[in-house]
N, C-alpha and C positions, 0 to 999 in steps of 0.2 A: 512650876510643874507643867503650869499650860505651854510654854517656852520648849521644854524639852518635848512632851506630845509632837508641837508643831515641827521639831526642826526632827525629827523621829521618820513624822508621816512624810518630808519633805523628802529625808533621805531617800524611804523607801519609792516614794513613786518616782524619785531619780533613777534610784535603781531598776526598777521595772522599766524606764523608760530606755535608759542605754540597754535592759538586756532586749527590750522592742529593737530599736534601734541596731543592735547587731545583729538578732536573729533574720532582721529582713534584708540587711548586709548580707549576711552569709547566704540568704537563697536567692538575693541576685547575683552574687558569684559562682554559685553551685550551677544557677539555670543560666549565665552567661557562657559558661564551661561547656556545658553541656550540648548547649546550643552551636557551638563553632565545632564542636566535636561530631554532633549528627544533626548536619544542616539539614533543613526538610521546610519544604516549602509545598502549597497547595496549588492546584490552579483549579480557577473553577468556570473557566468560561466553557465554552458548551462543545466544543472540538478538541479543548486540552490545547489551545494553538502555545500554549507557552509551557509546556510539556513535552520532555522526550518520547518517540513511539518505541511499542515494542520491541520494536525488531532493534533498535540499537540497543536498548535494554538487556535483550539479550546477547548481543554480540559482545557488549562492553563487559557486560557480568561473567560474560562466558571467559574470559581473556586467561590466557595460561602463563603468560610474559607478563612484565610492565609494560605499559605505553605511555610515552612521554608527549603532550601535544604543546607544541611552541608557535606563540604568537609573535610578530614581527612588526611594531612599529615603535610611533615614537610614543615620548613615555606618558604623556597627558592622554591619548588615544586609547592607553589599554581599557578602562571603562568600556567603548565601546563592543569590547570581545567578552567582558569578565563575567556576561549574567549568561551566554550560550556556553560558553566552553567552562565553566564550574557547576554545571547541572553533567558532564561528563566526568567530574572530577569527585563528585558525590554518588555517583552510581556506580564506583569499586576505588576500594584502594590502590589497587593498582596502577589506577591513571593519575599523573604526574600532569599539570601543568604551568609552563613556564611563559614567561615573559619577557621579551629582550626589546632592546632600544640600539637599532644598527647604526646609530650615530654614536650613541655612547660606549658601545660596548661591539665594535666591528668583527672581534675575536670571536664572539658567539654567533655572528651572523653569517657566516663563510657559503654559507647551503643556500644562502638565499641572496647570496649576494647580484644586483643586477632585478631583481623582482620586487614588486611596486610596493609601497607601503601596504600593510594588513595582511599579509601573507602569512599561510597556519601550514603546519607541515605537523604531522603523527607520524610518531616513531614507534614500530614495535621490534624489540629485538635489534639487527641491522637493517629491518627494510625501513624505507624513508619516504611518506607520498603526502604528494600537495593538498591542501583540498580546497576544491574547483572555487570554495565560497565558503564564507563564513555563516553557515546556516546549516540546520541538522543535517540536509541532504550532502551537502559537501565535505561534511565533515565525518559525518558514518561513512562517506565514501571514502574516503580517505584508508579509515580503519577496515573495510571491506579489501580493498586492493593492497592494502600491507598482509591479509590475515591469508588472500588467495595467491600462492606465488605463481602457482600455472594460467597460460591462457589457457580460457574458455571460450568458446565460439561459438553463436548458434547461428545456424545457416537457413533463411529464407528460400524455399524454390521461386523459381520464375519461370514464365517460357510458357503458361497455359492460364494465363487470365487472374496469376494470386495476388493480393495485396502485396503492394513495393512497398519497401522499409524507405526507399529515396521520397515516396510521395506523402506531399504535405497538405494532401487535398482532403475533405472529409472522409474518403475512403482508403487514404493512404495508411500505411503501417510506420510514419517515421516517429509518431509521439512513443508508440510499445519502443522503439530500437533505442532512444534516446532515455527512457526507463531504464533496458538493460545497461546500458552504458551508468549508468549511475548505480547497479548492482555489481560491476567491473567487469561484465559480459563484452565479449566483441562481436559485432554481429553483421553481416553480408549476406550477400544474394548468391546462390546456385544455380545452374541450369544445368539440367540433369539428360534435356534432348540433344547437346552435342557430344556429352560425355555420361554416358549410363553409368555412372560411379561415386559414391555420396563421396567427398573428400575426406583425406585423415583426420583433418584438422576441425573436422564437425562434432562439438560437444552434441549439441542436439541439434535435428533437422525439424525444420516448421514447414506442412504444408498450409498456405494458410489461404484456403477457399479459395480453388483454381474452378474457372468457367467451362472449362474444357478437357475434352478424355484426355490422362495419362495414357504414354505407349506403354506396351508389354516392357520392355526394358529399364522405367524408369521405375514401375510400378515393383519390378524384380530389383531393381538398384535399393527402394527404401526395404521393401521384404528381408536383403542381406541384410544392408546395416544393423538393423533394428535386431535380427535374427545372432549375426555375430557380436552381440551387447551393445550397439549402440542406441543412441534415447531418440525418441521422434514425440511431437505435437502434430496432431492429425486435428485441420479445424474445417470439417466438409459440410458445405450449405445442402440445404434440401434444391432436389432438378426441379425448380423452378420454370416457366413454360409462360410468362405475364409481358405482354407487350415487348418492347425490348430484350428483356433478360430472358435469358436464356441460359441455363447452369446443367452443363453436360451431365450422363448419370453415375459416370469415373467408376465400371463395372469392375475394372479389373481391381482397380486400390478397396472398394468395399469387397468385393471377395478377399483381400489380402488381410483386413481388418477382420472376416468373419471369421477369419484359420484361425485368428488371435482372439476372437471368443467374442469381437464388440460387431454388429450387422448393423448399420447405419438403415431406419426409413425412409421409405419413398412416401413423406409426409410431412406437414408444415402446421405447430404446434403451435393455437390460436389460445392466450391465456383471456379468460372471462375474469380472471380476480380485482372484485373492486378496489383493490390497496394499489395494482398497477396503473389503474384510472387517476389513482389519487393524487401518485407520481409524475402524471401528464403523461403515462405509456399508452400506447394504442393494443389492440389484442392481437395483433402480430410481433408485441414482445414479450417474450414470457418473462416473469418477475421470480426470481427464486432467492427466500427469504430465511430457507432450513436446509441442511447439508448432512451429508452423511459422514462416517468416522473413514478420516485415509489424513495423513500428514499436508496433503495440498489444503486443507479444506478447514481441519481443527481451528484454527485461530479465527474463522470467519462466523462465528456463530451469530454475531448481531450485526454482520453487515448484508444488504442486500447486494444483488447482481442484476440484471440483465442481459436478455440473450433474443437480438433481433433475426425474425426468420428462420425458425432455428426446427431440426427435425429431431425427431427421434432415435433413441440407439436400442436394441436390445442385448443384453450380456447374457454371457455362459461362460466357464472355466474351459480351459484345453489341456491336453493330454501335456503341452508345455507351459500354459498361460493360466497366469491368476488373477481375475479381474475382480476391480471394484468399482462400484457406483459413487459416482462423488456426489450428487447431486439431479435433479429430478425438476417438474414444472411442478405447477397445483392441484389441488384438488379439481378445483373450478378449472382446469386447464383441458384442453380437448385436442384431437389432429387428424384433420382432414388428407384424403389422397386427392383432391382435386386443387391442383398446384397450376393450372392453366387458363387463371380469372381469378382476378379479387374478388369476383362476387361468391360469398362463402356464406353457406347457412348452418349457424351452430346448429339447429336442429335436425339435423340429417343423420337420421339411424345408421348411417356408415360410419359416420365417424368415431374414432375411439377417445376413449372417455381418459381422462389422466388420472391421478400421476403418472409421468412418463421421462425414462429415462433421459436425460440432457446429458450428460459428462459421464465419463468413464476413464480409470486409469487402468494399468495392468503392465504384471513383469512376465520377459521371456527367458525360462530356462535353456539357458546355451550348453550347459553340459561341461563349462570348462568354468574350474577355479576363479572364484572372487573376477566373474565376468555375468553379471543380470541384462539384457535387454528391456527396458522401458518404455512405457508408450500411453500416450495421453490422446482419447478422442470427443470431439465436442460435435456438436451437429450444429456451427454458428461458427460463422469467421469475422464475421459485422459487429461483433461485441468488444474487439480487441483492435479495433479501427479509430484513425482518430477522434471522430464523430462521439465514440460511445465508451472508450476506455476509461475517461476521466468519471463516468456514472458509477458511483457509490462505491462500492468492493470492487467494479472488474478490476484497474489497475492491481492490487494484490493479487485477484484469483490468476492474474495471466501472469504475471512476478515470479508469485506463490509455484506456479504448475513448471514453468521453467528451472525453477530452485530445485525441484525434486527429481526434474528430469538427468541433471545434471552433478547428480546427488549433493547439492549443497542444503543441505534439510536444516544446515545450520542456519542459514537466509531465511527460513520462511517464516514469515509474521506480518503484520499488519504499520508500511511504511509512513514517513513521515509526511505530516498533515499535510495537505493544502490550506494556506489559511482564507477564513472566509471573508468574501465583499460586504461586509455588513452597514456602508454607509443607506441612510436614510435618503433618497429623491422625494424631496415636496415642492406642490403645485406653487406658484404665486399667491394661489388664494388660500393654499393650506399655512406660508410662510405669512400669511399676512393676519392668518387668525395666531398663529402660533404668538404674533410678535403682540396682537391686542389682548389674548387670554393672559399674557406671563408679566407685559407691560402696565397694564392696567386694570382688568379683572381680579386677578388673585392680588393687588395692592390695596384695591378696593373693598373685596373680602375681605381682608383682613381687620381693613380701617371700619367697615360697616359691625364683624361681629364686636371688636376692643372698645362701640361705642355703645354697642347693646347689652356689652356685660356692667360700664360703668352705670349706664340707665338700671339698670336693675337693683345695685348696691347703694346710690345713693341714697 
C-alpha cells in the first residue's frame, strides 16, 4: 500500500513538475515572440546619447511611403551599422532595412558602385540620397533631402558689417550654414547695394547684424520681398557706441520693422538672474529659460537659450500683420539707454525694469491666395555665431525659426545630440591616491573587517 502511495505521490509531483516545466516554456516563447515583435530598448544616460531625437521621430513616424535604407559593405561589417540603423527600423513599419555585401552580391550594388565600403543610401518612393555618415545626423539627413524635392535657399546679406556664413572665426556664421546644410537648406550670400533686389531664388532672407545703415533701396528691397510673401530673419543688435564698436542705428530697416508691428529699442538688456551666473553668463547675456506658445518655440520648453547684447522689441498687430512674442528676458532682467560705456549702474531709475520682449515672429497679409509674408525679429545676432550657437537650445531655436520661415513646420523639433566629453582629467596625485585607495586600502578593509567578524564568533 505504501508502494502504491509512493509511486502515486511520485507521479504526481512528475506531473506538476512537467506541467512547471512547460508553463515556463511556454512564456519564454510567448515573451521571446513578443519581444522581437516590439523591440523596445531604454537608454538611460543623461543626454539620451544612444537615443533617437525628436525631430527624426517625427519625420520617421510621419512617413506616407515606405522607406527602404541600405547598407553596403562586407558581410562580417554589418554589426557595425545594425544597433544605429534598427532603432529607425523600430520607430515605423514602414522603414525597411536591408543589407547587402558588393562582393557577394554586385547585382544589388549597382547605386553604389565605385563608393567606399559602409555606404547607406535611403529610399523613399523613387528618390535615392546618400547619407553623408553613418550616424543620426547623416542618416535623418538623408530622409530630409529625399522627403524635400524643391531647393531651398536661405540668403545671407553682406556689404554692411553682417556676420559671413564663409567665416569660421568666433564671430563667423559658417557653424549656423553648415547646420542648415544638414536640414537640406542651401545657403549663400546676397548683396543687396549693387543690386537693390532680393533674388527669386531666396527661400528666406537673413539680415544677420549689419554694423552699418542700410540704404533707402535695400531697406525697400527687403520691405517688397517680405510684403510680396516672402519670409525674412531680422537679427538687429542694440547701436552700441563702446570703444571700438560702433553699430549704426539702421533707422530706415526699424522703421520698416515698425510698419510690421515689431519697434526694435535703443536699449541693451543687462540680465541680473543668478541661474545665468550659474551658467558662467555675464549680465550682458540674457538667459531665457520660459517661452511663449508659436510653432518656432513649442518644443523648447526645457531648453534654455542665450542672447548676448541683445535689445529690446516692442510688438503691436497691424492693419496687415499679426505678431507674436516668442520669448522675453527675466524677471530679474533690466535695459538701460546708456549704450556708450560699459560702466552701467543697475540702479539707475532710468532704466526699465523686465520682462522684456527678446524675439518676435509675425505674418504679412499679401492679399493674394495661399501667398503669407513671414518675418522673424530678434534684437541679438551674437547668439547664432560661432562662438555661441553651440550653448544649450540656440542651435534649435535658429534651426527651429528657419523651418517655420520656410514653412517646413514639419523640421521643427529638438535635433540630434551632441554627445558629451565626459572623460575624467586627474592630477598625478589624484591618480596616485586613486591607484593606493583601490590597490590596497579597500583590500585592507576588507581583510581587517573578515578578521573582526571571525574574532567575534570564535
Amino acid at each position: 500500500m505504501n508502494t502504491q502511495l509512493l509511486h502515486a505521490r511520485q507521479a504526481k509531483y512528475a506531473l506538476y513538475a512537467a506541467s512547471y516545466i512547460l508553463i515556463v516554456l511556454a512564456i519564454l516563447v510567448v515573451a521571446n515572440v513578443l519581444a522581437d515583435r516590439h523591440n523596445k530598448s531604454f537608454d538611460t544616460t543623461s543626454n539620451k546619447r544612444y537615443s533617437l531625437s525628436e525631430q527624426t521621430a517625427k519625420i520617421v513616424k510621419g512617413l506616407k511611403q515606405p522607406a527602404t535604407i541600405t547598407y553596403y559593405n562586407q558581410s562580417g561589417k554589418f554589426s557595425q551599422a545594425k544597433d544605429e540603423l534598427d532603432q529607425y527600423a523600430n520607430l515605423s513599419p514602414k522603414v525597411q532595412v536591408r543589407y547587402v555585401d558588393p562582393d557577394k552580391s554586385p547585382e544589388l550594388a549597382a547605386d553604389v558602385r565605385g563608393k567606399p565600403y559602409g555606404t547607406t543610401v535611403v529610399q523613399i518612393g523613387d528618390r535615392k540620397e546618400e547619407a553623408k555618415s553613418l550616424t543620426e545626423e547623416g542618416i535623418t539627413g538623408a530622409f530630409i533631402r529625399d522627403l524635400k524635392t524643391s531647393v531651398r535657399t536661405v540668403c545671407f546679406m553682406e556689404g554692411s558689417g553682417e556676420h559671413r556664413i564663409e567665416d569660421t572665426d568666433r564671430s563667423g556664421y559658417s557653424r549656423f550654414k553648415e547646420l542648415l546644410g544638414r536640414d537640406g537648406y542651401e545657403a549663400k550670400s546676397v548683396n543687396l547695394v549693387t543690386k537693390a533686389e532680393v533674388p527669386s531664388d531666396c527661400t528666406v532672407l537673413v539680415v544677420a547684424g549689419p554694423d552699418a545703415d542700410y540704404q533707402l533701396p535695400e531697406v525697400d528691397a527687403i520691405r517688397k520681398f517680405v510684403e510680396d510673401g516672402g519670409r525674412a530673419l531680422v537679427l538687429l543688435d542694440p547701436p552700441l557706441r563702446m570703444g571700438r564698436v560702433e553699430i549704426a542705428d539702421n533707422e530706415a530697416l526699424s522703421m520698416v520693422l515698425e510698419t510690421w508691428g515689431i519697434a526694435p529699442q535703443k536699449n541693451l538688456i543687462l540680465d541680473l538672474n543668478p541661474i545665468g551666473q550659474l551658467a558662467g553668463l555675464g549680465p550682458q547675456v540674457a538667459l531665457v529659460t520660459s517661452y511663449d506658445s508659436h510653432a518656432i518655440v513649442n518644443d523648447m520648453k526645457r531648453r534654455a537659450t542665450g542672447f548676448p547684447l541683445v535689445r529690446s522689441l516692442e510688438t503691436k498687430n497691424g492693419d496687415k500683420t499679426t505678431v507674436q512674442k516668442l520669448f522675453g528676458s527675466s524677471d530679474s532682467s533690466l535695459a538701460t539707454k546708456k549704450l556708450n560705456s560699459p560702466a552701467i549702474d543697475p540702479a539707475d531709475p532710468k532704466n526699465i525694469k523686465g520682462p522684456l520682449t527678446i524675439a518676435a515672429a509675425g505674418t504679412y497679409n499679401t492679399g493674394k491666395e495661399n501667398s503669407q509674408g513671414r518675418f522673424v525679429v530678434v534684437g541679438s545676432s551674437s547668439w547664432a555665431a560661432n562662438n555661441f550657437i553651440g550653448f544649450n537650445g540656440n542651435r534649435d531655436l535658429a534651426l527651429n525659426t528657419i523651418n517655420w520661415l520656410a514653412s517646413d513646420e514639419d523640421l521643427i523639433s529638438i535635433r540630434p545630440k551632441d554627445r558629451d566629453d565626459r572623460r575624467i582629467t586627474l592630477t598625478q596625485a589624484q591618480i596616485r591616491w586613486l591607484t593606493i585607495s583601490s590597490q590596497f586600502l579597500l583590500p585592507l578593509l576588507i581583510v581587517v573587517g573578515g578578521m573582526a567578524v571571525w574574532w567575534r564568533r570564535r
